[in-house]
Backbone as JSON, one array per atom type, in Angstrom:
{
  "sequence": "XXXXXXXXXXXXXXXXXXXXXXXXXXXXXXXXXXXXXXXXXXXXXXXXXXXXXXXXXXXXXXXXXXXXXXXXXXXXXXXXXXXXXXXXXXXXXXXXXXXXXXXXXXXXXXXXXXXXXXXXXXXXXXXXXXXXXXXXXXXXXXXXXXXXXXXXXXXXXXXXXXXXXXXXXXXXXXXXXXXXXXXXXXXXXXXXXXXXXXXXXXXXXXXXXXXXXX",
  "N": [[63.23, 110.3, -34.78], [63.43, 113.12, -32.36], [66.1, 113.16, -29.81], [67.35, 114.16, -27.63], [66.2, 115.6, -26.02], [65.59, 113.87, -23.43], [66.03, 113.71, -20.89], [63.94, 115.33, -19.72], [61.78, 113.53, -19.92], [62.35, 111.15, -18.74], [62.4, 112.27, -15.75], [60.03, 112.92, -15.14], [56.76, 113.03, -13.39], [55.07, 111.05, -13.76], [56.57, 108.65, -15.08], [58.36, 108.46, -13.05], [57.02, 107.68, -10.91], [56.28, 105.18, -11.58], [58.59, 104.02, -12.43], [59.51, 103.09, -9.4], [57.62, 101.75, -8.52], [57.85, 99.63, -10.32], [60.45, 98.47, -9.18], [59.65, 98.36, -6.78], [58.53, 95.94, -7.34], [60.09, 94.0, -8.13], [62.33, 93.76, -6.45], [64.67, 91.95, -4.53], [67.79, 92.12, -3.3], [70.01, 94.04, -0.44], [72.18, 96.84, -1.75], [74.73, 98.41, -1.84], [74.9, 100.34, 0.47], [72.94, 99.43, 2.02], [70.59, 99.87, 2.16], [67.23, 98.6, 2.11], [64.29, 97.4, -0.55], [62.05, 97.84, 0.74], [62.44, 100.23, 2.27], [62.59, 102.47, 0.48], [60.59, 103.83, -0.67], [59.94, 106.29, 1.59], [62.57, 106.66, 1.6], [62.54, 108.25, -0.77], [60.75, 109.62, -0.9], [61.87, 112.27, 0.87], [64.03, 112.64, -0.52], [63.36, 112.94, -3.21], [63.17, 115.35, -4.8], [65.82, 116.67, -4.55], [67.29, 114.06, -5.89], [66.05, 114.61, -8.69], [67.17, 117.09, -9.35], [69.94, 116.67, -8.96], [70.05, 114.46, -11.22], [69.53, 116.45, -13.25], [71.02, 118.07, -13.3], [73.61, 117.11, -13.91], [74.69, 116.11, -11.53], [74.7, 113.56, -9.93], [75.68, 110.87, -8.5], [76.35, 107.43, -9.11], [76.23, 104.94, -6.76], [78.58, 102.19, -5.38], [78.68, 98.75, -7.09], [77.29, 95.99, -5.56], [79.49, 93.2, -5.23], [79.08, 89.91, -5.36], [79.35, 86.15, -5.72], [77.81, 83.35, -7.27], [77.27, 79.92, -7.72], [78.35, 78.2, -10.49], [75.82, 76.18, -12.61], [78.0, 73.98, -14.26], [80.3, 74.36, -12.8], [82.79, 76.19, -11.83], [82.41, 80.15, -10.44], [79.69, 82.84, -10.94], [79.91, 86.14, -11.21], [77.9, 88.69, -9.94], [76.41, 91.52, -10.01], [75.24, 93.91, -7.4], [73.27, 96.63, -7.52], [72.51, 99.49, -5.11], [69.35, 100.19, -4.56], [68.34, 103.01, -4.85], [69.84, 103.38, -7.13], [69.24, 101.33, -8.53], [66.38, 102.71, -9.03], [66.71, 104.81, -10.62], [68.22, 103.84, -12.3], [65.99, 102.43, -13.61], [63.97, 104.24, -14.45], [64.99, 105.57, -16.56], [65.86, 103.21, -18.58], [62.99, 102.96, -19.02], [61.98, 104.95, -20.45], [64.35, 104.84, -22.83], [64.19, 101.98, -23.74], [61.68, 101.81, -25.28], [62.79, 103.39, -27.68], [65.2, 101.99, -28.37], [64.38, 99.21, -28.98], [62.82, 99.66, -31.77], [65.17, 99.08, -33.01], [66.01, 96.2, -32.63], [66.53, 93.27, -34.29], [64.0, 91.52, -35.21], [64.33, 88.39, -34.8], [65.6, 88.73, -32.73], [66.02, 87.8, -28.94], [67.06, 87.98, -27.05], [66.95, 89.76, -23.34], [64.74, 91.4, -23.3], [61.74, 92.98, -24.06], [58.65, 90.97, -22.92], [59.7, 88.72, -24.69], [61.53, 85.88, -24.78], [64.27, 83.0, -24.04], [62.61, 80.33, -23.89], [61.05, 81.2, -26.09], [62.98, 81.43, -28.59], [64.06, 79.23, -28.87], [61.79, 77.58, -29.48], [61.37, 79.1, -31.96], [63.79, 78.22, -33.19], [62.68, 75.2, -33.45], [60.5, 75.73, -35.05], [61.62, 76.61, -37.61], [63.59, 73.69, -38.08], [61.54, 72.24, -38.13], [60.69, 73.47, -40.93], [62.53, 72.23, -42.48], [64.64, 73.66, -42.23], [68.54, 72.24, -40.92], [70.23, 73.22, -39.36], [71.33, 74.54, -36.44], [72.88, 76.56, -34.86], [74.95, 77.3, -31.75], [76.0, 79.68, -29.63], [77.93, 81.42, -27.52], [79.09, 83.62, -25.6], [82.67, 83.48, -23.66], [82.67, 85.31, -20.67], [81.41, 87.56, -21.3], [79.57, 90.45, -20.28], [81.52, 90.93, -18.52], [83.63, 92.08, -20.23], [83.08, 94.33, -22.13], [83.38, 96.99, -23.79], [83.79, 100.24, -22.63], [83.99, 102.53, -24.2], [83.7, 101.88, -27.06], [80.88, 101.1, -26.43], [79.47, 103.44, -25.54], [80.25, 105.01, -28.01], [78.14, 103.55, -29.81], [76.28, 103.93, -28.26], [75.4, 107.12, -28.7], [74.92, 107.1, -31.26], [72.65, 106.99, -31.44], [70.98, 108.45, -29.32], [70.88, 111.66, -28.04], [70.98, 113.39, -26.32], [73.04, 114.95, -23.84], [72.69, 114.98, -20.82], [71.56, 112.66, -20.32], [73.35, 110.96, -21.75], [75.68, 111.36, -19.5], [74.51, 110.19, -17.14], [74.71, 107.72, -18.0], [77.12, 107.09, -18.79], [78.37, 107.07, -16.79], [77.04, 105.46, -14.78], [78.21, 102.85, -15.75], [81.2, 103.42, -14.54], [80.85, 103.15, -12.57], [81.95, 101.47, -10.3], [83.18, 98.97, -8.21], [82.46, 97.15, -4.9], [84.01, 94.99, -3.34], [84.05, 92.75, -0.91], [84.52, 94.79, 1.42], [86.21, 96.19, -0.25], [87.27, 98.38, -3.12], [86.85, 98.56, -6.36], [88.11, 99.83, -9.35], [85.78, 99.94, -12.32], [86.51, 100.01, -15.09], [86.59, 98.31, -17.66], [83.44, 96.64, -19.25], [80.25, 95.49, -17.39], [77.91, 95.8, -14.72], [76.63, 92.4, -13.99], [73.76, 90.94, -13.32], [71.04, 88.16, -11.77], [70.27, 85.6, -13.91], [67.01, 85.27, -13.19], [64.99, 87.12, -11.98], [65.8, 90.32, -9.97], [68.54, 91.85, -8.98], [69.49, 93.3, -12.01], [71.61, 93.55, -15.24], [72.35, 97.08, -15.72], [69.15, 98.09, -16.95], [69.3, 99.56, -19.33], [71.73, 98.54, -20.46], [71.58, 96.28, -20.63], [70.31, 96.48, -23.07], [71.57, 97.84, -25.02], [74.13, 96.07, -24.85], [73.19, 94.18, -26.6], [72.37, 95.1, -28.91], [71.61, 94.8, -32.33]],
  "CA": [[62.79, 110.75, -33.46], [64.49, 113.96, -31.33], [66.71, 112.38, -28.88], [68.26, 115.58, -27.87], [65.5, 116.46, -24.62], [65.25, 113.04, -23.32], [66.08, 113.61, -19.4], [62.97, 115.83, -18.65], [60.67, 112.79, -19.7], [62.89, 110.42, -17.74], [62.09, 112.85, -15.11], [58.56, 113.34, -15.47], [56.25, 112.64, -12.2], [54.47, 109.66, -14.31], [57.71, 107.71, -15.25], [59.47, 107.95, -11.53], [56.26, 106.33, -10.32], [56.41, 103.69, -12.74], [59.87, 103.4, -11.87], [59.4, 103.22, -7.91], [56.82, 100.76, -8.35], [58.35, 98.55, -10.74], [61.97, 98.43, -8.2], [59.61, 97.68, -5.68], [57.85, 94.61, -7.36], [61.47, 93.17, -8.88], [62.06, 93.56, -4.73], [66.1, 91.88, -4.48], [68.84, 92.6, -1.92], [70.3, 95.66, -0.17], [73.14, 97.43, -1.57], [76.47, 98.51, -0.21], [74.85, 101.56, 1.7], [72.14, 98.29, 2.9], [68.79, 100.19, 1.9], [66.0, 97.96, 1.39], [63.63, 97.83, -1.3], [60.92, 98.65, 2.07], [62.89, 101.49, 3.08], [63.23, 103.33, -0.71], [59.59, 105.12, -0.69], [60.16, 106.92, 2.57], [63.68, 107.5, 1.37], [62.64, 109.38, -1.76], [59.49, 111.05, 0.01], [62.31, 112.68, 1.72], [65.05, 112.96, -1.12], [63.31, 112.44, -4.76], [63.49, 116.22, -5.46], [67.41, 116.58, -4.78], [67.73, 113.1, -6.98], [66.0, 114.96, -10.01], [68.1, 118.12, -9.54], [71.27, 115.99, -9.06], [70.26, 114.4, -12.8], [69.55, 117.32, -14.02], [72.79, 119.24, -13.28], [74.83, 115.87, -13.7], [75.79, 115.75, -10.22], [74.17, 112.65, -9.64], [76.63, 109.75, -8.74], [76.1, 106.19, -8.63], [77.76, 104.12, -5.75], [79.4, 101.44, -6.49], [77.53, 97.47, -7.27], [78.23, 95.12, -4.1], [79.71, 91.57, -5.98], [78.87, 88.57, -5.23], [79.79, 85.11, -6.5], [77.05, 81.91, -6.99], [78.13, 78.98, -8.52], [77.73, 77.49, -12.17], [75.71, 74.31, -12.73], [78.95, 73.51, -14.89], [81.24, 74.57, -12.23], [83.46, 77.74, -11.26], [81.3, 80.78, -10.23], [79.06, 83.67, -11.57], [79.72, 87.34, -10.51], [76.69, 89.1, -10.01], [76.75, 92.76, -9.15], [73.65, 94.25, -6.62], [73.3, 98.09, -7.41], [71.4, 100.24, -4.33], [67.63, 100.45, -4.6], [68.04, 104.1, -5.11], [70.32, 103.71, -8.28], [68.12, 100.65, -9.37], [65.06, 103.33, -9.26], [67.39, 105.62, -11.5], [68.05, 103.08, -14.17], [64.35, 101.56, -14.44], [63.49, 105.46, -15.02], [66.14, 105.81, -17.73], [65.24, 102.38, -19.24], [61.35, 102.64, -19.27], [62.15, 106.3, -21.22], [64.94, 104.0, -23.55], [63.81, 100.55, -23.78], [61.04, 102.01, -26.96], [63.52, 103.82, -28.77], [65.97, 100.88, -28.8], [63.34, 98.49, -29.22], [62.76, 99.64, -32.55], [66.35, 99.06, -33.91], [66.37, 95.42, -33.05], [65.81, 92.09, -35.21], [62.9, 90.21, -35.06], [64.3, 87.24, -33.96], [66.25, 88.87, -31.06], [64.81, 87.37, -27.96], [67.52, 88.28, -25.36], [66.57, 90.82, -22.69], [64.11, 92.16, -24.33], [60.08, 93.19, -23.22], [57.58, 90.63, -23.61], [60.81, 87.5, -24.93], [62.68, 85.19, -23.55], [64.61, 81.87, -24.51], [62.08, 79.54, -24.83], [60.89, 81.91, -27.41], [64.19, 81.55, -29.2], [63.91, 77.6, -28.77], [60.57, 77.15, -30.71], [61.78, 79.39, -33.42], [64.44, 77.16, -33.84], [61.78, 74.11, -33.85], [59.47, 75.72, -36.59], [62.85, 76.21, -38.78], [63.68, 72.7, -38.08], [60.19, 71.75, -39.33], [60.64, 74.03, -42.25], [63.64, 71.84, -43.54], [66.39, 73.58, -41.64], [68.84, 71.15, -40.25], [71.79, 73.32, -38.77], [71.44, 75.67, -35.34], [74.59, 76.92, -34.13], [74.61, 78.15, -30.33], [77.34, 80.74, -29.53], [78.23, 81.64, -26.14], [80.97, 84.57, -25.65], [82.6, 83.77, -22.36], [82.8, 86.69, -19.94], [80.82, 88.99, -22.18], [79.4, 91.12, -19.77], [83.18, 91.61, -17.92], [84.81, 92.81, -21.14], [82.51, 95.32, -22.66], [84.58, 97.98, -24.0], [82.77, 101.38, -22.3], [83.97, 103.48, -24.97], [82.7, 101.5, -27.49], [79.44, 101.29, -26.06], [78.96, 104.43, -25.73], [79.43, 105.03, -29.44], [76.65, 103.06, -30.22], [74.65, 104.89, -27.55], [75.22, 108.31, -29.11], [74.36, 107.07, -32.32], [71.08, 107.22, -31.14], [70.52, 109.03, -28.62], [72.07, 113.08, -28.15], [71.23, 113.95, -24.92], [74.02, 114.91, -23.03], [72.31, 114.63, -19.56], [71.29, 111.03, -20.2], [74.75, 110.14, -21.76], [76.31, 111.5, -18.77], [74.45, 109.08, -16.47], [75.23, 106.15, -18.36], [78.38, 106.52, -18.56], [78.55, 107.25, -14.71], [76.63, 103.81, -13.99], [79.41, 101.73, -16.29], [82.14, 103.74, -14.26], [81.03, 103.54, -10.62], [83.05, 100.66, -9.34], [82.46, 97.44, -7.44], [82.74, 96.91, -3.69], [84.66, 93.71, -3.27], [84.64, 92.38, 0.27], [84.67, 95.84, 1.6], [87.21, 96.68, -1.03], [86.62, 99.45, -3.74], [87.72, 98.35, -7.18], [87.55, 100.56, -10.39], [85.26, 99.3, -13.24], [87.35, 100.28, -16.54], [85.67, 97.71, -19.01], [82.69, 95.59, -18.22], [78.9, 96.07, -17.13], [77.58, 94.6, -13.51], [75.92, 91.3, -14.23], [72.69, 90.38, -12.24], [70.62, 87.3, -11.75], [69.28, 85.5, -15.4], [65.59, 85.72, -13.53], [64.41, 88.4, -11.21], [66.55, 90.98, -9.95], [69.06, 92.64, -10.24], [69.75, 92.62, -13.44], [72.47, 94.54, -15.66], [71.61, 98.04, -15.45], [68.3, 97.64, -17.89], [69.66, 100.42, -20.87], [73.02, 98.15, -21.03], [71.27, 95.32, -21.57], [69.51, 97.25, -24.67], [73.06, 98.34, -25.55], [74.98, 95.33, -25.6], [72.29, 92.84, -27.49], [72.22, 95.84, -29.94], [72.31, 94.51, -33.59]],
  "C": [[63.85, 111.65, -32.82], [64.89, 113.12, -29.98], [67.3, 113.3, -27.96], [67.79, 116.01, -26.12], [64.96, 115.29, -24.19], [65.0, 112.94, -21.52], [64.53, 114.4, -19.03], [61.73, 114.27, -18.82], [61.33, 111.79, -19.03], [62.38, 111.02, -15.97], [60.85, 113.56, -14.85], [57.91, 112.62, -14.2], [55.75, 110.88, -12.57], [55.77, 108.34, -14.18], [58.48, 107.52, -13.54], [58.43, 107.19, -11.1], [56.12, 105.22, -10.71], [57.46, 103.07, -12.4], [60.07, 103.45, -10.6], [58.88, 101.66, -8.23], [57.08, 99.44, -9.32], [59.92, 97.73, -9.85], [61.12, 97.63, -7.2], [58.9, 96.27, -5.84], [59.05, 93.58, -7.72], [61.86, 92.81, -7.34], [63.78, 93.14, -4.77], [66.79, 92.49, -3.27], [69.37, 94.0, -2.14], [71.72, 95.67, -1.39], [74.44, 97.81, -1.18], [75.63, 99.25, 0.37], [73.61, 100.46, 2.76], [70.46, 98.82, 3.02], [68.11, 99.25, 1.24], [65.18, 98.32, 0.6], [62.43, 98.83, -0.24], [61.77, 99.51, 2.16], [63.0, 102.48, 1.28], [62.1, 104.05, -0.71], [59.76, 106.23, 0.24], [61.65, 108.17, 2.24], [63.41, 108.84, 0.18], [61.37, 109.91, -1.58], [60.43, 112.17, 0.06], [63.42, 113.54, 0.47], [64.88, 113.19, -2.23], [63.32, 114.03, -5.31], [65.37, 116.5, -5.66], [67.96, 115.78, -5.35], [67.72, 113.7, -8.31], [66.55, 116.17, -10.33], [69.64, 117.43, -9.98], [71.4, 115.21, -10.63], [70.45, 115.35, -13.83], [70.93, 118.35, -14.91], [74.45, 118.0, -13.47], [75.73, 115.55, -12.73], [75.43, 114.31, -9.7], [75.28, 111.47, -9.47], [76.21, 108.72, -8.19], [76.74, 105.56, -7.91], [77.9, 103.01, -6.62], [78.68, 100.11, -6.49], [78.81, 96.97, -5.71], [78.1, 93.98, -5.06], [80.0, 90.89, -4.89], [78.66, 87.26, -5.74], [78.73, 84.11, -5.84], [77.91, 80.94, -8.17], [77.0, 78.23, -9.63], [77.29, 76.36, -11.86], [76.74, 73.73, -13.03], [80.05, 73.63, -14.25], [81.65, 76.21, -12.28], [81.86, 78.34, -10.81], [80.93, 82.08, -11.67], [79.64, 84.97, -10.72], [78.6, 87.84, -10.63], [76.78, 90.66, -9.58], [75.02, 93.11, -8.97], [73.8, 95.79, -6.77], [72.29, 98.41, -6.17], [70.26, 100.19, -4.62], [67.61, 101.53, -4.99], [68.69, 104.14, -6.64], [69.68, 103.06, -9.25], [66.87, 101.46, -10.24], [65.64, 104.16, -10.41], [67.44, 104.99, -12.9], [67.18, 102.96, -14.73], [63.63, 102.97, -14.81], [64.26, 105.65, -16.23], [65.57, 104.3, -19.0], [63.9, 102.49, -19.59], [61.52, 103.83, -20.57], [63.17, 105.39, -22.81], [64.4, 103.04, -24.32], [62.57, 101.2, -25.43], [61.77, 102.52, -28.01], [64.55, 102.58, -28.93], [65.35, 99.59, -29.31], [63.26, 98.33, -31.12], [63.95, 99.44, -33.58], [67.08, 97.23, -34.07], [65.92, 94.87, -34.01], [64.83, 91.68, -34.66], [62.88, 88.96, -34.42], [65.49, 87.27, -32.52], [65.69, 88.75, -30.13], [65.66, 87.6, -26.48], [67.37, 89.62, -24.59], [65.87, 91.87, -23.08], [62.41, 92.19, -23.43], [59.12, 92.02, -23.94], [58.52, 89.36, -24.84], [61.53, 86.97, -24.45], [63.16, 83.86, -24.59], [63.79, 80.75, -25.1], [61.29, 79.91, -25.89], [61.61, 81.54, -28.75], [64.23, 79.8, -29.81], [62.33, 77.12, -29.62], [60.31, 77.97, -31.95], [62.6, 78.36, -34.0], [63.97, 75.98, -34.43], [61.07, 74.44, -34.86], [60.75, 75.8, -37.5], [63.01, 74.88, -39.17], [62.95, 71.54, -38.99], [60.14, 72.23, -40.58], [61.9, 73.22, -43.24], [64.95, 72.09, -43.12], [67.26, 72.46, -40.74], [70.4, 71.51, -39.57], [71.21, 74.81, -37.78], [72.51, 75.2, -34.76], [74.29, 77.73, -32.85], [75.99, 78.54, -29.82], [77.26, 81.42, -28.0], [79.49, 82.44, -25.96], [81.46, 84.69, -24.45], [83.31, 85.09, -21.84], [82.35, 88.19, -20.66], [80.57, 90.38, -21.6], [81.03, 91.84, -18.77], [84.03, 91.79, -18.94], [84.14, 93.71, -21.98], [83.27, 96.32, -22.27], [83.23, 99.47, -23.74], [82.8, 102.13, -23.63], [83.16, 102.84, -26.21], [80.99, 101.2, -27.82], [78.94, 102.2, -26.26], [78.81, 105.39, -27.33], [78.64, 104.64, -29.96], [75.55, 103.45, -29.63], [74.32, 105.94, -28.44], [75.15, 108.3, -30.84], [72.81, 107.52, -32.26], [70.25, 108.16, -30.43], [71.6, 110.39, -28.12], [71.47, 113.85, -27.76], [71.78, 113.99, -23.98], [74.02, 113.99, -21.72], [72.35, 113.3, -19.39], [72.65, 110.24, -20.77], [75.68, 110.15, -20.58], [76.31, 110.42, -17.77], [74.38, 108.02, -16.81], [76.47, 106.07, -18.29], [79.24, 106.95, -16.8], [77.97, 105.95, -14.42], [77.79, 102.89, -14.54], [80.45, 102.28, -15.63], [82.11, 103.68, -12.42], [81.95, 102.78, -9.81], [82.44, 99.2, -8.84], [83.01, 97.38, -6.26], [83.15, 94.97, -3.59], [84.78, 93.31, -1.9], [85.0, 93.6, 1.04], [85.73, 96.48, 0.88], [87.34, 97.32, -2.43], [87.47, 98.99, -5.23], [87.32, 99.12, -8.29], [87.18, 99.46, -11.54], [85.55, 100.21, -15.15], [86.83, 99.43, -18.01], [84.5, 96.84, -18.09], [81.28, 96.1, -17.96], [78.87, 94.76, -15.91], [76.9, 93.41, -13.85], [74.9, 90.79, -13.39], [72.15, 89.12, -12.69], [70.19, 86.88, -13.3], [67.25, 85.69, -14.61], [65.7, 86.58, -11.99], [65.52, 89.79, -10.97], [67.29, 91.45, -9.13], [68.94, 92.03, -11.09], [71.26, 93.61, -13.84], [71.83, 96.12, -15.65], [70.26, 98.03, -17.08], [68.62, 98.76, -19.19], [70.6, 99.63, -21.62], [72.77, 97.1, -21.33], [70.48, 95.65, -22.52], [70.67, 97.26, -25.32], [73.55, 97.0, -26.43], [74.3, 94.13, -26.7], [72.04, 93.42, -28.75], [72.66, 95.41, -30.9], [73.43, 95.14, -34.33]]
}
């Protein structure tokens, strides 16, 4: 598959509405700049041509995630990072365009963050094995996964695949924007934001394609 002219269908009238209207059913908290999901149609009535110029020409910059800490069933906390509504709408356009071409490169029995899988998916594979005779599942847990993803790395495995500038540009502008800490601006050097396990946020939805990548 040409990978090469990927931003104009990211940018296609069909896909931004898809991606409007999926931001606004996921629904989630403001932002640092404090735009509501209600306030993002109006906003890009107003702005959504100077967004798809600003991709186009790679001026486009993502602010930075607002973090915020809930706490583990098991103790300590979770970081969570909340991207804007407007950068949200950016990713879930970039992902919806993504998400089939990566799709096709996982395993079969990959069930994390994925369309249409989930855990207890993962959990009654294990049970028909079980029944088949198997008698050993191993469960692996890498702590702080999402806060040590090596960007550069990543991004070699993007541009394996995909070699369209435009769209590499704004990925590696969302893994570089930063995190607002308590009104306090910190640079994001390794790492991907981490959102809720159900609704949203989430990680920006390409990077969780990325990092689950076989």
């Amino acid at each position: 598959m040409d990978t090469s002219s990927l931003m104009e269908q990211i940018l296609s009238k069909d896909n931004l509405n898809a991606a409007y209207l999926q931001v606004v059913r996921n629904k989630g908290a403001a932002g640092v700049d404090g735009m509501t999901v209600e306030e993002l149609g109006a906003y890009l009535s107003e702005n959504g041509e100077s967004i798809r110029e600003q991709l186009r020409t790679r001026k486009y910059k993502p602010q930075p995630v607002r973090r915020v800490e809930i706490p583990k069933p098991d103790g300590g906390t979770r970081n969570l990072g909340v991207p804007t509504v407007v950068d949200r709408f950016v990713q879930q356009a970039v992902a919806q365009v993504l998400t089939p071409i990566f799709e096709e490169q996982f395993h079969d029995h990959s069930y994390g963050f994925r369309p249409n899988r989930c855990a207890q998916q993962a959990v009654l594979k294990a049970l028909e094995m079980m029944n088949d005779g198997h008698s050993w599942i191993v469960d692996i847990d890498l702590a702080k996964f999402f806060d040590t993803v090596d960007h550069d790395k990543l991004m070699t495995i993007f541009g394996r695949t995909i070699k369209d500038g435009d769209v590499i540009s704004v990925v590696r502008k969302f893994l570089v924007s930063g995190v607002m800490i308590d009104d306090e601006y910190e640079d994001t050097v390794v790492g991907t934001p981490q959102g809720p396990l159900c609704g949203y946020p989430h990680n920006p939805p390409y990077v969780e394609l990325l990092v689950m990548w076989r």
